[in-house]
C-alpha positions in Angstrom: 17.1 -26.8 24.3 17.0 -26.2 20.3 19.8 -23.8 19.1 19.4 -24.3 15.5 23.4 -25.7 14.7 22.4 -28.7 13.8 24.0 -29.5 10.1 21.4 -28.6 6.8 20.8 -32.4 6.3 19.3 -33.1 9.6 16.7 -30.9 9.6 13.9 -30.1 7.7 13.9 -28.4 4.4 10.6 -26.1 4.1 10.1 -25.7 8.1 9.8 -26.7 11.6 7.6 -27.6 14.4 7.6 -24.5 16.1 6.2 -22.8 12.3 7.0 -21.9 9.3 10.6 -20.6 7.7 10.7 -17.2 6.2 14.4 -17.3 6.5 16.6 -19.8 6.2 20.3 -20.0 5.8 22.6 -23.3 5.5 26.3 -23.0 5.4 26.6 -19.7 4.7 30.5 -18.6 4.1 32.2 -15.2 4.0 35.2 -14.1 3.5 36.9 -10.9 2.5 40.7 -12.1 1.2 42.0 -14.4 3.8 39.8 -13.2 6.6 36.8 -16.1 7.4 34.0 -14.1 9.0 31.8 -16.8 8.1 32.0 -20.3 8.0 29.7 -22.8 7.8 27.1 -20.7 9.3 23.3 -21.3 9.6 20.3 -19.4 10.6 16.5 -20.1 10.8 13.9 -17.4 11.4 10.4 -18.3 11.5 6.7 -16.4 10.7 5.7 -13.7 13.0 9.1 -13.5 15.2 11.3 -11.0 16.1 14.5 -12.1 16.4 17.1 -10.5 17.9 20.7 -10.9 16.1 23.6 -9.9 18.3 27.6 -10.7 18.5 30.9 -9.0 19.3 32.7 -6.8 17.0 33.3 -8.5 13.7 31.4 -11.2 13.8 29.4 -10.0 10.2 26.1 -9.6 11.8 25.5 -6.7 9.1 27.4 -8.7 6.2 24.5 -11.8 7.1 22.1 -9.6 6.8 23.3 -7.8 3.5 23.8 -11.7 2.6 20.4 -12.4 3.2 18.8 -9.5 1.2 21.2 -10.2 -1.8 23.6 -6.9 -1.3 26.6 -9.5 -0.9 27.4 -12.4 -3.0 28.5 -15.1 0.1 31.3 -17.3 -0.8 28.9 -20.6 -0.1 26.1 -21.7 1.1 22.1 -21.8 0.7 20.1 -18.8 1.9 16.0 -19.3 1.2 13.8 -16.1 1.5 10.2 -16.4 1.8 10.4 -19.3 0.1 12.6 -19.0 -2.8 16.7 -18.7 -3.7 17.6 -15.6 -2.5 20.8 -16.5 -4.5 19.2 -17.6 -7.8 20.0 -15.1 -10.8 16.7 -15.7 -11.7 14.8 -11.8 -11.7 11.5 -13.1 -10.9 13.3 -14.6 -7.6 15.0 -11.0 -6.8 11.6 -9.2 -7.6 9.8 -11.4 -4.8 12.7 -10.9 -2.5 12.4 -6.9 -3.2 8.9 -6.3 -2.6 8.4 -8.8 0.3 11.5 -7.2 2.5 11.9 -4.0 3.8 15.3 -2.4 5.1 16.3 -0.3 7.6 20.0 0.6 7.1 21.5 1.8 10.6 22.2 5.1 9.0 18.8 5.4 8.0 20.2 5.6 4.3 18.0 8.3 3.3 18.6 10.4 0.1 19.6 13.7 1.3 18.1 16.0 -1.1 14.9 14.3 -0.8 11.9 15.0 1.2 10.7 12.5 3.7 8.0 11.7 1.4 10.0 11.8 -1.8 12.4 9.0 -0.2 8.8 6.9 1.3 7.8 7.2 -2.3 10.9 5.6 -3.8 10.3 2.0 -3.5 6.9 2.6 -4.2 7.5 4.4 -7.8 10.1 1.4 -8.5 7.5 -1.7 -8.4 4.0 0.2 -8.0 4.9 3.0 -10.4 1.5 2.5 -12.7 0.1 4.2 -9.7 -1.4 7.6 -10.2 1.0 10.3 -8.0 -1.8 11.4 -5.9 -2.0 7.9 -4.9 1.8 7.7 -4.5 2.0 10.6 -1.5 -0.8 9.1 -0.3 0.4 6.3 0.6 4.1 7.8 1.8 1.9 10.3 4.5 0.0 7.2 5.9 3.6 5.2 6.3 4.8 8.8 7.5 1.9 8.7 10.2 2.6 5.0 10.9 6.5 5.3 11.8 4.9 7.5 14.7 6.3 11.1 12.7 3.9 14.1 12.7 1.7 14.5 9.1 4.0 17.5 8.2 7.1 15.8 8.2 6.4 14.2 5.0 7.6 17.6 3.3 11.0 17.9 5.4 14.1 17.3 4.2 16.2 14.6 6.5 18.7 17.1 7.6 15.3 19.0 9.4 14.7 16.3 11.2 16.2 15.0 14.6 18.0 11.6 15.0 15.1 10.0 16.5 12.6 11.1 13.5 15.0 10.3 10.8 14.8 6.2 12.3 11.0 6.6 11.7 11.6 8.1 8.5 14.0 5.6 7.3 10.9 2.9 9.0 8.5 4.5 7.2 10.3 3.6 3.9 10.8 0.0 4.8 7.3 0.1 5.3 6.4 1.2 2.3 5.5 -1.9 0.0 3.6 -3.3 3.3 6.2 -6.0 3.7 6.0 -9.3 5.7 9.5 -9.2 6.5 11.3 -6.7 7.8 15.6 -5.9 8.5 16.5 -3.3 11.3 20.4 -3.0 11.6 21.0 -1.1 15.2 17.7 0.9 15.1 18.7 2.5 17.9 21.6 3.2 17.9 22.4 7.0 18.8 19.2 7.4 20.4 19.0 8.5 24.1 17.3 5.6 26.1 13.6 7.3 26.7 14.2 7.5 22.6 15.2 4.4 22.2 12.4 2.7 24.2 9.7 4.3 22.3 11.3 3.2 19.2 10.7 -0.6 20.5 7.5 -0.5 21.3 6.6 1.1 18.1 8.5 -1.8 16.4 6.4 -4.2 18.7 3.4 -2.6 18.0 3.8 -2.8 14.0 5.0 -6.1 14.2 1.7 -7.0 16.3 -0.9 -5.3 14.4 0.9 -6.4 10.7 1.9 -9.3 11.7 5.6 -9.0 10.2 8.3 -10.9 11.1 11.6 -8.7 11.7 15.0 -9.4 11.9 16.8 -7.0 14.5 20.5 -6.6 14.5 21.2 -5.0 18.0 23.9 -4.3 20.6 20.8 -2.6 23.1 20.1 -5.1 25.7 17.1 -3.2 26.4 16.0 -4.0 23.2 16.6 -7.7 23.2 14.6 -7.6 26.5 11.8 -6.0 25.6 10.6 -7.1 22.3 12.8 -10.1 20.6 11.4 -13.3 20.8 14.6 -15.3 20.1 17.8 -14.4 19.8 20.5 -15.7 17.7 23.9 -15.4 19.1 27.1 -15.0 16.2 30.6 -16.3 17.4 33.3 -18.2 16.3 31.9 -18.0 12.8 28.5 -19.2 13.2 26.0 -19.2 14.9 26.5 -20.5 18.2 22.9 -20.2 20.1 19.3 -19.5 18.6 16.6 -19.4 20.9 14.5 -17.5 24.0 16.7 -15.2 26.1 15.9 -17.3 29.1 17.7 -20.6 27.4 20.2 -18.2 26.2 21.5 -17.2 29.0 22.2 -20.4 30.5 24.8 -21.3 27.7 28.4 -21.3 29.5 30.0 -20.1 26.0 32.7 -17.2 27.1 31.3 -14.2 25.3 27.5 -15.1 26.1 28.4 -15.3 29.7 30.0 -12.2 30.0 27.2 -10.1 27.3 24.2 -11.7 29.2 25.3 -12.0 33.0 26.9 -8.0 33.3 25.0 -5.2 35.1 23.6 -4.2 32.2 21.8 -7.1 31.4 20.6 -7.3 34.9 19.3 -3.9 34.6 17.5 -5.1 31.4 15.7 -8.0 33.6 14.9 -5.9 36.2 13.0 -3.2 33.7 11.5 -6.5 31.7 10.1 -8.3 34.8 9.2 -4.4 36.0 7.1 -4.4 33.2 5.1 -7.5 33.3 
């Protein structure tokens, strides 16, 4: 069984056998004072995956990811995205980073005192702003209608909407430079589970028909279940366990056995297996 620990210098640099890298992290370390959250840590996610990012409380599953996109300067390490630095100070490296990746926050992190279509539009007026305005809403209603939210939500303020539409509104932004890779940090999170499920198989369904490849911090095993690929497991620093949920949950490590072998993860199984 892979698990993707092996050390940066035994494995290849631009991609493996199972397809190509968009993300890939070697020896990543983070600390804040003297707390090590991580150390040493390394990560591959390949083309066209969804991979499923879990771990207990304070294992830095969001401070990876804000690693990753650049929001956090690590300590050490290497971190490639989409084929260049991602820590080079180089601004043609940060540009390709910026306009290939789209974010949703768990928050949704969506200017108040904007409309829905007013915060779609901001990445769009940052790199594409030679385009006329017209062109500019647009393209925010079609993201609007793709994030599964009704046409005339484009010209409601977040506060209008419900918990549920505000996700697909903070989607719909991500979305909005037509990225190939895509960050969702607890997407749902505070939704109630009939919610919560059609949120995944809209994120299946975009990743399928885009062909994105998304990286999906989560603590729903429902999720996991229904729509990663792999899943990469953080603990003790690192992390401990990349791969399929089935060769994941054979690994005797403590916390895995107790996250993947509860009731809840049963009932997951049961609804996946239901499904197929």
């Amino acid at each position: 069984m892979s698990t993707d620990t092996a050390p940066a210098m035994d494995r290849d640099d631009a991609a493996t056998g199972d397809g190509e890298l968009l993300i890939r992290v070697r020896g990543l370390t983070n600390r804040f004072g003297a707390q090590v959250v991580h150390d040493g840590l390394d990560l591959d996610v390949r083309r066209g995956e969804i991979l499923g990012v879990v771990g207990g409380s304070g294992t830095g599953k969001s401070v990876l990811m804000r690693s990753i996109l650049g929001l956090r300067t690590p300590d050490d390490g290497q971190i490639e995205v989409l084929g260049v630095d991602a820590r080079s100070s180089d601004p043609a490296n940060r540009l390709h980073i910026e306009r290939n990746t789209g974010v949703l926050f768990q928050d949704g992190a969506l200017f108040s005192s904007l409309t829905v279509g007013e915060n779609v539009q901001v990445p769009l007026k940052e790199h594409h702003g030679e385009l006329p305005e017209r062109w500019h809403y647009e393209l925010a209603l079609l993201k609007v209608k793709l994030a599964g939210l009704p046409a005339d939500a484009i010209n409601k303020l977040p506060s209008q909407l419900s918990g549920g539409m505000r996700k697909r509104a903070g989607l719909a932004r991500a979305l909005a430079l037509d990225p190939p890779l895509l960050f969702l940090d607890e997407p749902t999170a505070g939704l109630d589970p009939i919610g919560a499920a059609a949120f995944d198989r809209l994120i299946k369904t975009l990743q399928e028909a885009l062909g994105l490849t998304v990286f999906l911090i989560t603590h729903d095993l429902d999720t996991l279940y229904a729509i990663c690929d792999r899943v990469a497991v953080l603990a003790d620093k690192k992390v401990i366990a990349n791969a399929p949920l089935h060769e994941i949950e054979q690994l005797d490590h403590p916390w895995i056995q107790e996250y993947f072998h509860g009731p809840r993860a049963r009932a997951a199984r049961d609804a996946k297996h239901e499904s197929e």
